[in-house]
C-alpha positions in Angstrom: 76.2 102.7 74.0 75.2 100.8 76.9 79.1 100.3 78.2 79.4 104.4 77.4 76.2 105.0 80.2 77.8 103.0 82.7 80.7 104.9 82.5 78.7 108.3 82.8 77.3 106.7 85.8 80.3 105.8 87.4 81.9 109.3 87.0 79.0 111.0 87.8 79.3 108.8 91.2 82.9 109.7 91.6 82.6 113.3 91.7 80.0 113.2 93.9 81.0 110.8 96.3 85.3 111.1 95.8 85.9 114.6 93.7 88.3 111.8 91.6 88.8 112.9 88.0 87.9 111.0 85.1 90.2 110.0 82.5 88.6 112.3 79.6 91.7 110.8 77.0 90.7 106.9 77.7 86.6 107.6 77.8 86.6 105.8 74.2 88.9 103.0 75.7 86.7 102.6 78.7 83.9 102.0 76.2 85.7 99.7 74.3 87.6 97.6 77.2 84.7 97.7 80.3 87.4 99.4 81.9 86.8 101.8 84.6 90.7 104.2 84.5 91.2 107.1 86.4 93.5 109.9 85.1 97.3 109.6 86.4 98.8 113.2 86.8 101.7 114.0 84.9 104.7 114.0 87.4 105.8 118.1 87.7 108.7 118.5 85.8 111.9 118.7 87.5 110.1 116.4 90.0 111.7 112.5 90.4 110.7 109.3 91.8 111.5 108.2 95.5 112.5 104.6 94.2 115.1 103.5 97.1 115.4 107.1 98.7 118.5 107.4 101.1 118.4 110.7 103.0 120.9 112.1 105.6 121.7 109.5 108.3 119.8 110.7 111.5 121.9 109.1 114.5 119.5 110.0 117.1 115.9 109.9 116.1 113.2 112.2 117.1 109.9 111.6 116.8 106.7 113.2 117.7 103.4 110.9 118.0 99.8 112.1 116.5 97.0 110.2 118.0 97.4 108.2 121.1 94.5 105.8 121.5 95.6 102.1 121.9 97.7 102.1 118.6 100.1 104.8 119.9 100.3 103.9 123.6 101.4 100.7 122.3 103.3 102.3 119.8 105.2 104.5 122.5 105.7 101.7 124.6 107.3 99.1 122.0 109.6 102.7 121.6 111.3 102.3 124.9 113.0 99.3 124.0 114.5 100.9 120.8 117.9 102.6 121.0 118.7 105.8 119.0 115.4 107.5 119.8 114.1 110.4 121.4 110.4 111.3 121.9 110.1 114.9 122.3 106.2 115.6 121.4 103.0 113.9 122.1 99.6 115.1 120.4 95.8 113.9 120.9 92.8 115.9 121.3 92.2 114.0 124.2 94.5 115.1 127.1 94.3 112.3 129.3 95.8 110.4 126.7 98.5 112.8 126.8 98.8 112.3 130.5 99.2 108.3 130.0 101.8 108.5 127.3 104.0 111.2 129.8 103.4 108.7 132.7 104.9 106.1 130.4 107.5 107.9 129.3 108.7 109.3 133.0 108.1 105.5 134.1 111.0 104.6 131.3 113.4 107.3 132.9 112.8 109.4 130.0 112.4 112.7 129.4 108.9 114.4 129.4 108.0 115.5 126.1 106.3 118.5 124.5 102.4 118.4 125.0 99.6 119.3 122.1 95.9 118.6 123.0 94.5 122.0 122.4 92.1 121.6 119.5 92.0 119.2 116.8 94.5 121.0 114.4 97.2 121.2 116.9 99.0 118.0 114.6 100.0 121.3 112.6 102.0 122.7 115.5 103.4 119.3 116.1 104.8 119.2 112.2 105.9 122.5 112.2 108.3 121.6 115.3 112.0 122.3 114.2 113.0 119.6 116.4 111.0 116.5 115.0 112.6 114.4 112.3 109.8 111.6 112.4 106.4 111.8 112.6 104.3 108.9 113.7 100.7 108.8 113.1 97.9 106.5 114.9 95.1 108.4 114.2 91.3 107.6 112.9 91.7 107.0 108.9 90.5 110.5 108.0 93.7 111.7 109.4 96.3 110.0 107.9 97.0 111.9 104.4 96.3 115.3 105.4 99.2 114.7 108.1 101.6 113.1 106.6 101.5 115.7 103.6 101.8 118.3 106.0 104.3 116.6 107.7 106.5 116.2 104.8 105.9 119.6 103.4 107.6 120.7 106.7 110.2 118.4 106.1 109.9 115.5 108.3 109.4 111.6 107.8 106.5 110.4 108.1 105.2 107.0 109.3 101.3 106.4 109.2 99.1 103.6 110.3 96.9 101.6 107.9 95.5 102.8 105.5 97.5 106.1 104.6 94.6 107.0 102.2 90.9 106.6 101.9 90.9 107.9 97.6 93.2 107.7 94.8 93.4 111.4 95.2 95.0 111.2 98.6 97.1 108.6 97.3 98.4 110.5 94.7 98.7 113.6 97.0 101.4 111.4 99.1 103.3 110.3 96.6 103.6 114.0 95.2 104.6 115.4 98.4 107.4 112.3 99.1 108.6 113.1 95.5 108.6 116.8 95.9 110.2 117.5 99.1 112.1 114.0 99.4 110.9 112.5 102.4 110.5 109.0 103.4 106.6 108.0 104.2 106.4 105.0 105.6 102.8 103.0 106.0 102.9 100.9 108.8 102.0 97.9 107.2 103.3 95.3 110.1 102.0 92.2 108.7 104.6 92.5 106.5 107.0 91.9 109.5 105.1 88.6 111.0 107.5 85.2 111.3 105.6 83.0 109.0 104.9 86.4 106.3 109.0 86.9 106.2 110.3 83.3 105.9 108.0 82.6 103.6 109.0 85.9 101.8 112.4 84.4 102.2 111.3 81.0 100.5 110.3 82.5 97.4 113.4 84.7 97.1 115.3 82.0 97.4 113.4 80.0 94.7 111.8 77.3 96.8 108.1 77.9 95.5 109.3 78.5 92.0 107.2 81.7 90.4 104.3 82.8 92.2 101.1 82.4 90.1 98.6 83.5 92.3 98.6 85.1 96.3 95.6 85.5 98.6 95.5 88.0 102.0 92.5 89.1 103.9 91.4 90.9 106.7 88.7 88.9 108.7 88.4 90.2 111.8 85.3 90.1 114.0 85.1 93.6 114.9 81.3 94.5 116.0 82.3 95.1 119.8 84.9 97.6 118.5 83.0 99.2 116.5 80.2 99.3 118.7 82.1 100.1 122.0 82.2 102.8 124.3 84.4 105.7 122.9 85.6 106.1 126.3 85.8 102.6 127.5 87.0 100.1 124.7 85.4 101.8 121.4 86.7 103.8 118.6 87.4 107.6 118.9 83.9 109.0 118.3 83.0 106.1 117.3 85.2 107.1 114.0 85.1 103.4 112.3 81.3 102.8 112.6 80.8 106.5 110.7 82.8 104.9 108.2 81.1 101.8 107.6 77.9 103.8 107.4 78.3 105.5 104.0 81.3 103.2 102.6 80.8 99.9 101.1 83.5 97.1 99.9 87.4 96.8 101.3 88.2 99.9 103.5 90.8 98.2 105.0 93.0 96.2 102.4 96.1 96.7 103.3 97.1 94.0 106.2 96.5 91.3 103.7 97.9 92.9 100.7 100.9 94.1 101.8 103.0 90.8 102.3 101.9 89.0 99.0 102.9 92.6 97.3 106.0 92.4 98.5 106.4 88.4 97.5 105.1 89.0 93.9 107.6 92.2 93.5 105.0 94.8 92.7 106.4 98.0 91.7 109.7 95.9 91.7 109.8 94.4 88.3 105.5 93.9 88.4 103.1 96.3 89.0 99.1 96.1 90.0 96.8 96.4 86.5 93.7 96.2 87.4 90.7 94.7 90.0 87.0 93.4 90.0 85.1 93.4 93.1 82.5 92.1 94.8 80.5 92.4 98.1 77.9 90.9 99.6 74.8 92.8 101.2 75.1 93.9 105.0 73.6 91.7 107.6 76.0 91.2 110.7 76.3 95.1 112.0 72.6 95.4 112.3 71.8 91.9 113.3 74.6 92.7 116.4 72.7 96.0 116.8 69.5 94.8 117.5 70.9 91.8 120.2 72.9 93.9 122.1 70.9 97.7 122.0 67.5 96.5 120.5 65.4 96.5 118.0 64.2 100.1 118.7 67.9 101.7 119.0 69.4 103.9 117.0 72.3 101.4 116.0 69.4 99.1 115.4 67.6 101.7 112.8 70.8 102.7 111.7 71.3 101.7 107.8 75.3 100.6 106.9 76.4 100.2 103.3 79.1 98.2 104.1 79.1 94.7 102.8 79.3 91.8 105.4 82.5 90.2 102.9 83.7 91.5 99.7 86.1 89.7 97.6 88.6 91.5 95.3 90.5 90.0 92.3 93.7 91.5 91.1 95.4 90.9 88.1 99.2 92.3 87.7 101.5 93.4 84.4 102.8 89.8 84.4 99.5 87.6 84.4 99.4 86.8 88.1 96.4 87.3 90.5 95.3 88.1 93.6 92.4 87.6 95.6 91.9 90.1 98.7 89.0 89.3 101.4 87.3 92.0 104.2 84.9 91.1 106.7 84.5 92.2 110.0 80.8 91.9 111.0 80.9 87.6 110.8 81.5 85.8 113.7 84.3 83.0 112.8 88.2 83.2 113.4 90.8 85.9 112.9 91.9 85.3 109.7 94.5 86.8 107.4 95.0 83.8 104.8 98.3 84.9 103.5 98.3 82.3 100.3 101.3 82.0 98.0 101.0 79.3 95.4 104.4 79.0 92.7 105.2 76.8 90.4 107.0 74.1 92.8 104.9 75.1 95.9 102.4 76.0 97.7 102.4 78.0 101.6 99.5 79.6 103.3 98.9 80.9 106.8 95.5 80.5 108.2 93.4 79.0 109.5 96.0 76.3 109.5 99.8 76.4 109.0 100.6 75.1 105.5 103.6 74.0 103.3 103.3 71.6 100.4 106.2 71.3 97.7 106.8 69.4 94.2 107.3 66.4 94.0 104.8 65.8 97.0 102.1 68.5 96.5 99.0 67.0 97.2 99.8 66.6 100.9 100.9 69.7 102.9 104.0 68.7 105.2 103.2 67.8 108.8 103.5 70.3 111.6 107.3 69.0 113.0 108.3 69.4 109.4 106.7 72.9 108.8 108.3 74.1 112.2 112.0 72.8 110.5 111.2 74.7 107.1 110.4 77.6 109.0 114.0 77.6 111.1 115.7 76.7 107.7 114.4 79.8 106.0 114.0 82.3 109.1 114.5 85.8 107.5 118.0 87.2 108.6 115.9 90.3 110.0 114.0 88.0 112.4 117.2 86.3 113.0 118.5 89.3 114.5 115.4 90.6 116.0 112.7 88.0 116.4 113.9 87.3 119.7 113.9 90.3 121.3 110.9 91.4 119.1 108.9 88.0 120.8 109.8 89.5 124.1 109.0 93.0 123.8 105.3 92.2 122.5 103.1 93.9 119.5 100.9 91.8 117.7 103.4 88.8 118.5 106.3 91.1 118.1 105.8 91.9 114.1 105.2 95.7 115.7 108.3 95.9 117.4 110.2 94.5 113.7 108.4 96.9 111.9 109.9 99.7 114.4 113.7 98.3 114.8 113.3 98.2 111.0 112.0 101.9 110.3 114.7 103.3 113.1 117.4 101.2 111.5 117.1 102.7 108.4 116.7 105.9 109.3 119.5 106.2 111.4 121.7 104.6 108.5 120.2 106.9 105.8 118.8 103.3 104.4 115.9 103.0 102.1 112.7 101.6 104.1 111.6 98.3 103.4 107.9 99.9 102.6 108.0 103.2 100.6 105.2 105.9 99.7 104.6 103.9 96.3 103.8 100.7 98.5 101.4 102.6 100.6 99.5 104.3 97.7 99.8 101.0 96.3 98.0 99.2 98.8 95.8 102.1 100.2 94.2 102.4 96.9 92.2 99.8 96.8 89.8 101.2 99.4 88.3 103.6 96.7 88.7 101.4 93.7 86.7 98.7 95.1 84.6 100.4 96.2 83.9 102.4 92.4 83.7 98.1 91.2 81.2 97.2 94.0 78.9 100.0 93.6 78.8 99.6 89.5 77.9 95.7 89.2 81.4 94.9 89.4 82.9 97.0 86.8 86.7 96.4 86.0 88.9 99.2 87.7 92.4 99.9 86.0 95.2 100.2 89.3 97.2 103.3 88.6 101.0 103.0 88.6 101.9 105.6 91.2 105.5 105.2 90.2 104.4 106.6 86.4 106.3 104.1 84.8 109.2 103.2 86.4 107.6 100.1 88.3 110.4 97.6 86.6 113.2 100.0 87.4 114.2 97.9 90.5 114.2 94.1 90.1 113.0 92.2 93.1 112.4 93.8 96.6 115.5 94.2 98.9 115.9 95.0 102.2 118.8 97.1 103.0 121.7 96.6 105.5 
């Protein structure tokens, strides 16, 4: 009986809080398991998964840009060192931004573009644009879905910053609308495109770490001046982020450290995600940053946040391997992604320190000089190509411009992307789920399988050429 209340609880908490359905066929099974599951729509018949989509080739790209804070400034500007591009459209409800990303697009030699900044539904008249095969989104998170559905639905590409959803829902609303109207959406998860993410990628498809028992990723990221900024001087768009972390607790922003171990442990690719627990702890650092800087008598200061200084999410895949996922951006300590694979005949990880250790000498991670020369040795042959010019042209070290060349490439090939809709639902859906464990003592939260069962149709994640 007791299990049975908390699950009343927890659905009365997601309708009210999410709208997200309850699965009335498993209630007894939640019961029985601790389980929290959502329902999983039945896929509309006649309606077939995206799995390695290849559209049309589309030899000269066009692309239209929603949102042009410092994500698509920087965005446009890693664009004028990609060939087989044309920008014909730039959208923000703020029309100096407009006026900077013109100026930086006549200082390139290139051709102005169209201009929407007249209202903060004009992204519609951007997607409705016959002209436009590529959307590009770098808006505030709210944004993300109900563009690139619209997008899509209108029959462009779509590529969306981080997260692409904030619910399950959403999620499910993207990989619908992919499915339905065959169109690529693309998250633009570019951690996935870093040096050390992709060689060690490399490593384990080349066997060196053996299987992969458990990964680790995280997003630590001291972000209290952000958040706290001037909208108009170095802050957030209305201050969009700080709104969020007012009413939302646990991992809002999972994706940076789950994306690469994803993609090393094959998920949707012959594994898939089962299920999570998670974990926060109580807020201190937002209002303990409030009262210092504004003080004690502020608004900030008064201001009550539910989100958690850390919380700590545990994932546990089809095939008995784990995951443990990490947010926190209120402490003050390092940047810090972790990026942790651990196999059978190795070990790798990230930060805070560069690390390698391998069988038969385990206990000892290799030194630095010998890191650097495992590094060379299994560059990815995407970096290879790239990593030079990508170092060059700037963008979080240059994993931006990658994740560009990469989506372009493809595109212009009528390639599958690297990252598909089923990746982004995949790793955008934690935001919600964690946040259903955290706010019900931890509760076990089923994943859904976005791709409705055919998550071991492809065997092994492939890059095409």
């Amino acid at each position: 009986m007791k299990s049975k209340k908390i699950l009343v609880l927890v659905g009365v908490f997601l309708l009210s809080c999410f709208g997200t359905k309850i699965c009335a066929q498993n209630a007894d099974d939640n019961s029985k398991s601790g389980t929290f599951r959502l329902e999983t729509p039945v896929r509309p018949e006649g309606q077939q998964n995206v799995l390695q989509l290849r559209c049309d080739p589309i030899p000269i790209v066009r692309v239209a840009f929603i949102g042009l804070g410092s994500r698509g400034q920087e965005a446009i500007r890693r664009f004028m060192y990609l060939e087989g591009v044309e920008i014909v459209a730039l959208c923000d409800i703020n029309k100096d931004f407009v006026t900077k990303a013109q100026k930086l697009l006549a200082n390139n030699n290139k051709k102005p573009a169209l201009e929407f900044s007249n209202g903060p539904e004009d992204w519609k008249n951007v997607c409705k644009l016959k002209n436009v095969d590529l959307i590009y989104t770098c808006t505030p998170w709210n944004l993300h879905t109900p563009i690139a559905v619209y997008a899509m639905e209108n029959g462009k590409h779509v590529a969306t910053e981080v997260p692409a959803a904030s619910t399950v829902e959403d999620c499910w609303k993207l990989v619908n609308t992919a499915e339905k109207n065959r169109r690529h959406c693309m998250m633009l998860e570019n951690c996935c495109y870093d040096f050390f993410e992709m060689a060690t990628l490399n490593m384990v498809q080349q066997g060196v770490l053996g299987e992969i028992v458990h990964a680790e990723g995280a997003y630590i990221h001291d972000l209290r001046s952000l958040n706290f900024g001037d909208p108009k001087k170095d802050g957030y768009q209305g201050m969009w982020r700080l709104k969020h972390n007012e009413k939302h607790t646990a991992n809002p922003y999972p994706t940076h450290g789950l994306g690469p171990v994803c993609q090393a442990l094959n998920i949707h690719r012959g594994d898939k995600l089962n299920s999570l627990v998670s974990m926060s702890s109580d807020q201190f650092g937002m209002s303990q940053y409030a009262k210092k800087t504004f003080g004690d008598s502020s608004a900030f200061a008064k201001q009550h946040y539910e989100l958690g200084d850390m919380n700590t999410t545990i994932i546990r895949t089809q095939k008995g391997k784990t995951i443990m996922i990490q947010h926190d951006v209120t402490s003050p300590r390092p940047y810090n992604r972790i990026h942790m694979l651990s196999g059978t005949k190795g070990f790798v990880e990230k930060y805070p320190v560069q690390s390698i250790a391998l069988e038969p000498n385990a206990h000892e991670s290799l030194s630095q000089k010998e890191i650097d020369k495992m590094l060379k040795k299994y560059e990815h042959p995407i970096v290879t190509e790239v990593g030079k010019k990508a170092k060059e042209v700037g963008g979080h070290g240059g994993m931006d411009f990658i994740m560009d060349f990469r989506l372009i490439y493809c595109l212009r090939n009528g390639l599958p992307l690297d990252e598909d809709v089923y990746d982004a639902a995949e790793w955008s859906c934690l935001t919600e789920l964690t946040e259903i464990s955290v706010r019900n003592g931890s509760i076990p939260v089923e994943i859904p399988d976005f791709t409705r069962g055919d998550w071991n149709k492809l065997q092994g994640l492939q890059f095409a050429k």
